[in-house]
Rosetta silent file (secondary structure, phi, psi, omega in degrees, C-alpha in Angstrom):
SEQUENCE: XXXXXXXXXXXXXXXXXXXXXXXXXXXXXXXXXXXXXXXXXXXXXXXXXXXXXXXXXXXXXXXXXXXXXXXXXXXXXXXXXXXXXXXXXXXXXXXXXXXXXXXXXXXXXXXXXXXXXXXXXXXXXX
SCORE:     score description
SCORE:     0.000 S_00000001
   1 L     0.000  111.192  146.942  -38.056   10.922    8.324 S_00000001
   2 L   -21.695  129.787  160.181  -38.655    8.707    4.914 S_00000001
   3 L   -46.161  -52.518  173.756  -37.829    5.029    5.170 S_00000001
   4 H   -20.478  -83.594  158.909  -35.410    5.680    2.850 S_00000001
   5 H   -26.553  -11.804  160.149  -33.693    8.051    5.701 S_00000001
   6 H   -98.669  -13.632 -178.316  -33.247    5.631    8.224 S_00000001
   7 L  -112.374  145.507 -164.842  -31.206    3.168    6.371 S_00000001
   8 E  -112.371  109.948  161.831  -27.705    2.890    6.038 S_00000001
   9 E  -117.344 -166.463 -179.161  -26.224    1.343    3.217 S_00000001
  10 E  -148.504  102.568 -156.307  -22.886    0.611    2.379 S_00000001
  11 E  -109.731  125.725  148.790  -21.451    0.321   -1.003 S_00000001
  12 E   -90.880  124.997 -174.347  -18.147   -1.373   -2.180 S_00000001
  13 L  -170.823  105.718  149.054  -17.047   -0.743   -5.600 S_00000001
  14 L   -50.164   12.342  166.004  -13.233   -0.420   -6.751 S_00000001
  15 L  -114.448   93.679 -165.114  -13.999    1.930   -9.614 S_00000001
  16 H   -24.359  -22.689 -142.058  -14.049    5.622   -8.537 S_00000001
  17 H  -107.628  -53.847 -169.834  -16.403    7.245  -11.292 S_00000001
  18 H   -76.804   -8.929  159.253  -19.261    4.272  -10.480 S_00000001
  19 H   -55.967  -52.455 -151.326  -18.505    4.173   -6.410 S_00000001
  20 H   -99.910  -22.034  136.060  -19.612    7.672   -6.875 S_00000001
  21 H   -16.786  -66.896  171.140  -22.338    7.448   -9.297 S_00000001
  22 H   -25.210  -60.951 -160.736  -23.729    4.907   -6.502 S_00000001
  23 H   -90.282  -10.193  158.445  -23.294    6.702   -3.548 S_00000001
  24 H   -45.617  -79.647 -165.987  -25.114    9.994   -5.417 S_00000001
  25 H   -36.575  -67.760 -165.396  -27.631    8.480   -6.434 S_00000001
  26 H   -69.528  -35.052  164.815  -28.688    6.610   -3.474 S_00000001
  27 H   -49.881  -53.864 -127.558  -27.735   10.114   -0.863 S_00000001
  28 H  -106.753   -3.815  136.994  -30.393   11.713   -3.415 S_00000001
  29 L   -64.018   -0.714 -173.405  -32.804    8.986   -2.688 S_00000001
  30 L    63.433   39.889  173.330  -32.628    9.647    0.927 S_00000001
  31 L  -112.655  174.776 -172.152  -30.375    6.852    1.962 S_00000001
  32 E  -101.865   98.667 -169.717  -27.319    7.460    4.486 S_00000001
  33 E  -108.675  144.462 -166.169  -24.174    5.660    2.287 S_00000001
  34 E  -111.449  135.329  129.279  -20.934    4.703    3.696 S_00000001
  35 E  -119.542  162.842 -143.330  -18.385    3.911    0.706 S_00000001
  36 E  -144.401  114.381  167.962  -15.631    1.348    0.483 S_00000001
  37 L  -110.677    1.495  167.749  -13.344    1.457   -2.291 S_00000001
  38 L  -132.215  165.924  115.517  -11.652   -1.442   -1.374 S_00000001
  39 H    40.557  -94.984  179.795  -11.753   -4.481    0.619 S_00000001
  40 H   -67.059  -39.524 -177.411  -10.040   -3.587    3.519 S_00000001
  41 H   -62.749  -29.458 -177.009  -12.236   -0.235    3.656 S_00000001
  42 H   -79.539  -37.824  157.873  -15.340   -2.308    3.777 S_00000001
  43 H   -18.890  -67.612 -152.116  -14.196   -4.534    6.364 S_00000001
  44 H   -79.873  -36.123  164.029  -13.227   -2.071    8.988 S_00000001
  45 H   -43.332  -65.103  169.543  -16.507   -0.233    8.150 S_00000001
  46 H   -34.083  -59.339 -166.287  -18.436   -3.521    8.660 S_00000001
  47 H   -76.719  -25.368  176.705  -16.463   -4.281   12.221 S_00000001
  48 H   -66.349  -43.470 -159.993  -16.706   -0.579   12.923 S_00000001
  49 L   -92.264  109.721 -171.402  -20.544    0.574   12.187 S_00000001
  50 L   -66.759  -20.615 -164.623  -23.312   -0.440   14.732 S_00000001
  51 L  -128.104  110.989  158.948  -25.899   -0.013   11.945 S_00000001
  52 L  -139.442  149.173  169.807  -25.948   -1.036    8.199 S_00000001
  53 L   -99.666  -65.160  165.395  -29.255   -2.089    6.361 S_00000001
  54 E  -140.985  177.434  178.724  -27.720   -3.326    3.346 S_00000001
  55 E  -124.378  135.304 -166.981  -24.505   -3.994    1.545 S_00000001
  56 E  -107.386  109.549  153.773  -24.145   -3.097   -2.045 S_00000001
  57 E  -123.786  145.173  168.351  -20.999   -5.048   -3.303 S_00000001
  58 E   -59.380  115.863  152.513  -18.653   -5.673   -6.881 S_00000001
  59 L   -30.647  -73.368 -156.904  -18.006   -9.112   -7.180 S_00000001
  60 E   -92.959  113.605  171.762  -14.482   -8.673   -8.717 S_00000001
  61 E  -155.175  142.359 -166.525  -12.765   -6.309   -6.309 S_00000001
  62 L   -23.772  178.603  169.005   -8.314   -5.984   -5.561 S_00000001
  63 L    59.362   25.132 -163.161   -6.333   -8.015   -3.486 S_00000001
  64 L    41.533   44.793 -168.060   -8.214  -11.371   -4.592 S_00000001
  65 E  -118.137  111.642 -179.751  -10.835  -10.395   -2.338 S_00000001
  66 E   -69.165  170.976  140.309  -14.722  -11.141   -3.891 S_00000001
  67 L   -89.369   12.247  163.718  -18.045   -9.587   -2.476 S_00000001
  68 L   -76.591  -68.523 -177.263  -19.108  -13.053   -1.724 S_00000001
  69 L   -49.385  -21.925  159.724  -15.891  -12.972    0.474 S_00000001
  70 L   -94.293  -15.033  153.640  -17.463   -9.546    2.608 S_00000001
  71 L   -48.795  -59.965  162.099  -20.428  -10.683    2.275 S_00000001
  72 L   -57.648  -28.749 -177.435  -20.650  -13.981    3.877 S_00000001
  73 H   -95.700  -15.749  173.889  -19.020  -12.940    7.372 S_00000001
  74 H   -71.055   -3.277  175.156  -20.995   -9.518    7.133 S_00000001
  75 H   -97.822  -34.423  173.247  -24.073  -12.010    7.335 S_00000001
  76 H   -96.848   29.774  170.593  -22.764  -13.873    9.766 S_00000001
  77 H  -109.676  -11.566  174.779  -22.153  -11.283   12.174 S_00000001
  78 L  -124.185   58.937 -164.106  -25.153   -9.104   11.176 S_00000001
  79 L   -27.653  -38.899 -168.707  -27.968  -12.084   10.018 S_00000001
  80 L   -68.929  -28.335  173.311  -30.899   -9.089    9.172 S_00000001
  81 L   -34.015  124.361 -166.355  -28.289   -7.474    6.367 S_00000001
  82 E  -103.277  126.914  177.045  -29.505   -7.029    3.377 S_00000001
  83 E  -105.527  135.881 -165.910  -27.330   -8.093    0.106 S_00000001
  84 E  -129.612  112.821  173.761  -26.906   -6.686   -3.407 S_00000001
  85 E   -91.062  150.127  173.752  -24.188   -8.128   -5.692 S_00000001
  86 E  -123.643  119.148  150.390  -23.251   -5.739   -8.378 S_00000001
  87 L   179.518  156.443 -168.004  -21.101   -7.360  -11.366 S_00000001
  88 L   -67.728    0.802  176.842  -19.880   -7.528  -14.675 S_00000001
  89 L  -121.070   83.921  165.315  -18.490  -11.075  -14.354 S_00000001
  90 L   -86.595   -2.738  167.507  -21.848  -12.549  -13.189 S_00000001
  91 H   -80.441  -46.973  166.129  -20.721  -16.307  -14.102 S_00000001
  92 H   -43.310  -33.650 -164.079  -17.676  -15.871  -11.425 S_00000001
  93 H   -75.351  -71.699 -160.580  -20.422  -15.197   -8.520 S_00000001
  94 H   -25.867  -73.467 -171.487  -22.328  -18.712   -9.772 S_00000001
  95 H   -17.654  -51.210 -130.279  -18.242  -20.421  -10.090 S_00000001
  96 L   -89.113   24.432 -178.664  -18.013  -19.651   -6.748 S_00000001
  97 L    18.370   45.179 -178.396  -20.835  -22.061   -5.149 S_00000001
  98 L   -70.605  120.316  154.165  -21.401  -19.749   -2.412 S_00000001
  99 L    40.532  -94.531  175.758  -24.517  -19.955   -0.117 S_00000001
 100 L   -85.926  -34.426 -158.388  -25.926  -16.973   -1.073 S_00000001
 101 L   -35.524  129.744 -165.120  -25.997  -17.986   -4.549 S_00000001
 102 L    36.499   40.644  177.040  -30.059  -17.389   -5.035 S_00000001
 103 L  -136.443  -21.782 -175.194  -30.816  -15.720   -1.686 S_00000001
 104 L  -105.121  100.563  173.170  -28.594  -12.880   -2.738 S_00000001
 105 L   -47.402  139.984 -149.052  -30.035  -10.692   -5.682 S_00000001
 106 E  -121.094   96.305  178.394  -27.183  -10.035   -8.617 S_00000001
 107 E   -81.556  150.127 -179.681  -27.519   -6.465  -11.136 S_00000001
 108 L  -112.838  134.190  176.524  -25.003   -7.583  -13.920 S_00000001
 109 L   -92.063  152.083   30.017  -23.419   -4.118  -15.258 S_00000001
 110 L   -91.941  147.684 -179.695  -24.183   -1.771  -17.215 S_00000001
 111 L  -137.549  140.997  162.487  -27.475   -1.565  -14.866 S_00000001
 112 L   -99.951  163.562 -176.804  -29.725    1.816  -14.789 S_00000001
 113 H   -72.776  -48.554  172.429  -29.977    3.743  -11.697 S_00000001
 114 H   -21.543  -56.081  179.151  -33.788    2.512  -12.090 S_00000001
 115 H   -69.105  -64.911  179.909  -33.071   -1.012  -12.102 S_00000001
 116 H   -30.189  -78.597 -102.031  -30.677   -0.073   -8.616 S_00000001
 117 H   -90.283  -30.689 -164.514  -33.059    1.892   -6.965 S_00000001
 118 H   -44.394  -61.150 -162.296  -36.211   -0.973   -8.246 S_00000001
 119 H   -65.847  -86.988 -131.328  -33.874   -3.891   -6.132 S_00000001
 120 H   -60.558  -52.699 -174.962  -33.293   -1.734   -3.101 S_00000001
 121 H   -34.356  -52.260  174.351  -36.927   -1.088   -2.907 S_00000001
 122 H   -38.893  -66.127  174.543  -37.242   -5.055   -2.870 S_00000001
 123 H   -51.979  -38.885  154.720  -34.989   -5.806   -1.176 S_00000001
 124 L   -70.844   -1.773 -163.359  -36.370   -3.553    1.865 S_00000001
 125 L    54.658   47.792 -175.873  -39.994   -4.462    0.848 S_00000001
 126 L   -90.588    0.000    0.000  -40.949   -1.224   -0.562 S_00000001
């Protein structure tokens, strides 16, 4: 089994055609991906799932709900989780004087799958 193959990621993203872009891409890299097209779906994933490795989330996502906002309590109930923000309003993440603000790596879209897959390696310390 591939490092890759052991980790569990989890992606949130409120647009159907790139949630599924994502979660291709990253099965056909040999990770195990959970998606969340909302909010609430990441949530219940999060309290539900003994194992995630990282969380891939959109900033800007319904209900006035951030990825900063799933983010912060998914670290502080799982500290080793590893974070990825993905979004096209990258001055809203800064606005929001969060924390993570330069502990959390940011892709601003449009992103290549390249550029993804470069940051997960990193982020795992491949």
């Amino acid at each position: 089994m591939s490092a890759e193959q052991s980790k569990v990621v989890l992606v949130v993203e409120d647009e159907p055609q790139i949630l599924m872009i994502l979660a291709d891409y990253l099965a056909e890299l040999g990770y195990t991906v959970l998606q969340a097209p909302s909010s609430l779906e990441a949530f219940r994933i999060l309290a539900g799932r003994p194992r995630l490795d990282l969380l891939i989330t959109d900033f800007r996502l319904p209900d006035d709900v951030s990825g900063v906002m799933i983010a912060e309590p998914a670290l502080k109930l799982r500290p080793d989780l590893k974070v990825l923000f993905i979004s096209g309003y990258p001055a809203e993440i800064i606005d929001t004087g969060s924390p993570l603000l330069g502990k959390v790596p940011l892709l601003t879209k449009p992103f290549s799958l390249e550029r993804l897959h470069l940051q997960v390696q990193k982020l795992f310390g491949a």
